[in-house]
C-alpha positions in Angstrom: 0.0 0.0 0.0 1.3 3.5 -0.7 -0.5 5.7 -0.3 -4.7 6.2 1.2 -7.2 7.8 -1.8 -8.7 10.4 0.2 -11.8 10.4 -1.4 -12.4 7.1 0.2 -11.1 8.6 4.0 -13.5 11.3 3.2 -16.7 9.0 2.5 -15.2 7.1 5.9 -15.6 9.9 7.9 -19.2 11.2 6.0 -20.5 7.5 7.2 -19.1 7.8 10.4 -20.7 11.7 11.0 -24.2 11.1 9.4 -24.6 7.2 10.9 -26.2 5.3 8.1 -24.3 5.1 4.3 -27.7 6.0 3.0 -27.3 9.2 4.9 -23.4 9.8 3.9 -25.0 9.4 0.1 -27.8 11.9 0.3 -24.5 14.5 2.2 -22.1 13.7 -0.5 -24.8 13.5 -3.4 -23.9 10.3 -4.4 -25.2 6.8 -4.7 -25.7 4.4 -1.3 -23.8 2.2 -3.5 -21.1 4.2 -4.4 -20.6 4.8 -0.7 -20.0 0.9 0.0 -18.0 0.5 -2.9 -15.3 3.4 -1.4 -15.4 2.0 2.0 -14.8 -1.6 1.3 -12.6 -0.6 -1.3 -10.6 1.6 1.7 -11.2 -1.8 3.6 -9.4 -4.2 1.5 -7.0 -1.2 0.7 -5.9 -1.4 4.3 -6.3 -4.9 5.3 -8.5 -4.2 8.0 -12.4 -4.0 9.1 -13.1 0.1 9.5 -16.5 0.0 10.4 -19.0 -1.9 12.6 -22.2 -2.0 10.4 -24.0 -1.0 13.6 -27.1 1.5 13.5 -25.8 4.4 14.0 -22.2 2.8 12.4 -19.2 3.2 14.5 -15.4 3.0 14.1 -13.4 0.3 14.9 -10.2 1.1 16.1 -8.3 0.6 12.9 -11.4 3.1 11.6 -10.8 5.7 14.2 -7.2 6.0 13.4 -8.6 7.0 9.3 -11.4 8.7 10.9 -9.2 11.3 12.8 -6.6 11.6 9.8 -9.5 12.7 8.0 -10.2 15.4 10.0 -6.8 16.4 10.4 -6.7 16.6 6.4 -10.0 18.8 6.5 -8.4 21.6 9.0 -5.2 21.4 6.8 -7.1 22.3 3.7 -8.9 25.1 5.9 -5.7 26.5 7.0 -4.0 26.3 3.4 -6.9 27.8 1.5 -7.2 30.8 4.3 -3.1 31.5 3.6 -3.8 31.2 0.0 -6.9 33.3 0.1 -8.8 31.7 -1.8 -12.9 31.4 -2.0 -14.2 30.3 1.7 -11.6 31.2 3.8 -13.5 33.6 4.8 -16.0 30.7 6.2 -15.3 30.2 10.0 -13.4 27.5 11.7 -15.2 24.8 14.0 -12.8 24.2 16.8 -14.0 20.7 18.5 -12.9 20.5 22.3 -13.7 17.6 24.6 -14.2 19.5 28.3 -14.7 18.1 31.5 -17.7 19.4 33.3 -16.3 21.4 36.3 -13.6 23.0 34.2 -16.7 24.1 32.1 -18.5 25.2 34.7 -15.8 27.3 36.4 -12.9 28.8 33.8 -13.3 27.2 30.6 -15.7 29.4 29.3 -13.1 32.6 29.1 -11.2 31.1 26.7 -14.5 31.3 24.5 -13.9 35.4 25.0 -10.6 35.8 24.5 -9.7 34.3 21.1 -9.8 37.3 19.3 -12.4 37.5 17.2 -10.8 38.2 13.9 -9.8 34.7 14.0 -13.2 33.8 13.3 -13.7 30.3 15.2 -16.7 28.9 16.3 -16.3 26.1 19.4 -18.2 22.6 19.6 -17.8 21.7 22.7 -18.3 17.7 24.5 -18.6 17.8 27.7 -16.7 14.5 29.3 -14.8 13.0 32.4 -11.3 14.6 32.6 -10.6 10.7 32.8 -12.7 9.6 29.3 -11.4 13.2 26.9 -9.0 11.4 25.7 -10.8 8.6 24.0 -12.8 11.2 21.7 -9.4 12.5 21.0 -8.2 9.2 20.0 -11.5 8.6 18.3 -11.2 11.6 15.9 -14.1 13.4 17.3 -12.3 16.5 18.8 -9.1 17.7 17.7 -7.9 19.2 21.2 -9.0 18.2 24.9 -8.5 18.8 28.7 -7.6 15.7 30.1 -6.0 14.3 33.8 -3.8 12.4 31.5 -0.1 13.1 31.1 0.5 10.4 28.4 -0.3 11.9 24.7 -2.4 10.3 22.5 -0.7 9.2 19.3 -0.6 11.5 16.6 -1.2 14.4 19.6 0.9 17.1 21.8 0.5 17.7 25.2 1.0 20.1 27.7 0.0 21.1 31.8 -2.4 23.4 32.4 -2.1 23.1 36.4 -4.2 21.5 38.8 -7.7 21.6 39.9 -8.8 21.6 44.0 -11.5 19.7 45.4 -12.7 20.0 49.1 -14.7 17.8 50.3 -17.9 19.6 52.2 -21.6 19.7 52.8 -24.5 21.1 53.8 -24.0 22.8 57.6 -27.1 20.5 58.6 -26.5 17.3 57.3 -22.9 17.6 58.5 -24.2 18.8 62.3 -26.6 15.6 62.3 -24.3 13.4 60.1 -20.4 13.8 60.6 -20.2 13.3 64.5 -17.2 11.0 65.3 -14.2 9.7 63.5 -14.7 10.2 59.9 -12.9 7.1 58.7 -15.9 5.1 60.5 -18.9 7.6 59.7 -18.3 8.6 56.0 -18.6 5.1 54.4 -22.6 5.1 55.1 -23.5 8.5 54.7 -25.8 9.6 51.3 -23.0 10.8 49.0 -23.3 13.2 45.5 -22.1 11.5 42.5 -21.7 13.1 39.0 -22.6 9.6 37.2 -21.8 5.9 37.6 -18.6 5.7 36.0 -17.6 8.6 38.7 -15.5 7.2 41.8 -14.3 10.4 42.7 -15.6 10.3 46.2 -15.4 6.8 46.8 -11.3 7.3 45.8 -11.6 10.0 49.1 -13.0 7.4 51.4 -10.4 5.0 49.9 -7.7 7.4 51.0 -9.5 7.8 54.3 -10.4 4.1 55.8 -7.1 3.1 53.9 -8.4 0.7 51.2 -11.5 -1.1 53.5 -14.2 0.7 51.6 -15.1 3.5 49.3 -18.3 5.2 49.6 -21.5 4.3 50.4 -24.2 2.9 48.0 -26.5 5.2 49.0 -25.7 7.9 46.4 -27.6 10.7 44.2 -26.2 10.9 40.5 -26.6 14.4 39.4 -24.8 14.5 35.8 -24.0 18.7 36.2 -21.8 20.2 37.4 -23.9 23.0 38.8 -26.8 20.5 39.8 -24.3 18.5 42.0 -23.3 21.9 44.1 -26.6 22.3 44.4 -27.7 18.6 45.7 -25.1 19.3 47.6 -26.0 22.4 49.5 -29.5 20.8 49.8 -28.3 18.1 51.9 -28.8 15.1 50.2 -25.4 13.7 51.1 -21.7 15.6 50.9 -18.9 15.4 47.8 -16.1 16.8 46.2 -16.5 20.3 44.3 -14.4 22.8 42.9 -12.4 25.3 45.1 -13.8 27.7 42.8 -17.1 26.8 43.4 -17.1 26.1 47.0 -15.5 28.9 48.1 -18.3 31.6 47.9 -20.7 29.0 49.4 -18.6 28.5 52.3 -18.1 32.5 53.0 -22.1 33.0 53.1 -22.5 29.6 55.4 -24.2 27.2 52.7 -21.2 24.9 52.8 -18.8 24.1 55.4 -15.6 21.7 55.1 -15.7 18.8 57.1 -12.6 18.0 56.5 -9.7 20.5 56.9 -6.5 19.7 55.0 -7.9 16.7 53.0 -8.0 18.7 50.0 -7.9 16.8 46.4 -6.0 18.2 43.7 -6.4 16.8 39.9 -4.0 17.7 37.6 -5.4 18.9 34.1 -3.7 18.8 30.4 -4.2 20.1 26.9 -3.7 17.7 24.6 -4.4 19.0 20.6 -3.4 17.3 17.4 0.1 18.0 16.0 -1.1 19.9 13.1 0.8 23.4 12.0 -2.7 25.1 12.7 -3.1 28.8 12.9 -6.7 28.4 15.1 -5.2 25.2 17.3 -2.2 26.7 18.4 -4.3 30.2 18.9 -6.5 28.1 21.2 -4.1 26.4 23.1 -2.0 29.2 24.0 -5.7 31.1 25.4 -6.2 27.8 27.2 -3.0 28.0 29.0 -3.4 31.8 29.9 -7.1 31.0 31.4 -6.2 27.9 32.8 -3.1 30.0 34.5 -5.1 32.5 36.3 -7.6 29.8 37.4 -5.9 26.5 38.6 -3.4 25.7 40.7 0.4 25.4 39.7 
């Protein structure tokens, strides 16, 4: 094999984006047939199943790797026609970020405000687990991502951004009728605030705390925001782990106190982008770093 017809990598990733080859047809104006005909023609090209003829279809992993060079094509021709001038450079960029929740609820969002604006880029954002970004990254569905992991991707850069604090608190009442006695022996059964259940935040705390006998208890409220779970939080229905940045104005007006002085959590965040000589991805990045700078901890 020498070299990957891109017209096939592009009907790939049309299949891929609009979930059905009839669908990829009807977006490149071609035939359903003419669609199969590329993609098992890219199949026996490579050597290797791309898709799972699923509804929706999905990648498989050899089809991710083709699925993300395909993308990385498509902002190369963006960049190269804007330099060049030419018709429909003028069109603006799609920048596609994968974002964990609390950093979108707490300092992402600046970075939206400070790109200047003659750069002309327009931000899809997925929100996702600091611990799961980097699987759409890998996956070809965003081109840059904050992430708790230090190990790149293939085919991507990586940098630190700093680190995020938890504290661990709850509502004053629940923790005045609640969190009497040692905590190691209390905090195991009491209600707890979880952001979904692949989240084992808190039950890591408890980990830490009874020193590997249990995590948290399995009485537990899944709140999948990051603003919701503050707020079940503050209402009492069991304690967690939120953002400094988030608790801190709670705990000055007496909605929140820390139950546990000292025990603080820090995460430490990444940016990890495709290597790609891009004008708007390395404009992103370095507005990233400055927010993320002023906001997290070094």
């Amino acid at each position: 094999m020498t070299d990957l017809p891109l017209d096939q990598v592009r009907t790939l990733l049309a299949v891929v984006d609009e979930g059905t080859f009839d669908a990829a047809a009807a977006a490149l104006h071609v035939t359903p047939s003419a669609i199969s005909q590329r993609v098992k023609a890219l199949e026996q090209r490579t050597g290797r199943v791309l898709l799972l003829r699923t509804k929706p279809v999905r990648p498989t992993e050899s089809g991710e790797v083709l699925v993300r060079l395909a993308r990385q094509v498509a902002r190369l021709e963006h960049d190269a026609y804007a330099e060049l001038g030419l018709s429909g450079s003028g069109e603006p960029t799609r920048v596609s970020v994968a974002v964990n929740a609390d950093s979108l609820a707490t300092w992402f969002l600046r970075v939206l405000t400070r790109v200047p604006e003659e750069m002309r880029l327009y931000f899809e954002l997925r929100r996702e687990d600091e611990d799961h970004t980097a699987a759409l990254l890998r996956e070809g569905v965003v081109m840059a991502a904050v992430t708790s992991s230090p190990d790149p991707v293939p085919g991507c850069s990586v940098r630190s951004l700093g680190r995020m604090r938890y504290l661990p608190v709850a509502a004053p009442d629940f923790a005045a009728r609640r969190l009497g006695g040692p905590l190691e022996r209390v905090l195991p059964d009491l209600p707890v605030v979880a952001f979904d259940r692949r989240d084992d935040f808190q039950d890591g705390f408890v980990r830490r705390l009874t020193r590997g006998r249990c995590g948290a208890s399995a009485l537990r409220h899944y709140v999948p925001t990051s603003e919701g779970f503050v707020e079940a939080v503050v209402a009492g229905l069991g304690w967690g782990l939120v953002p400094e940045a988030q608790a801190d104005t709670l705990l000055h007006a007496g909605r929140l106190v820390e139950f546990a002085p000292g025990r603080t959590v820090d995460v430490p965040l990444y940016w990890q982008q495709w290597k790609l000589d891009s004008p708007a991805l390395a404009q992103v990045a370095e507005t990233v770093a400055a927010a993320a700078a002023e906001a997290l901890r070094v």
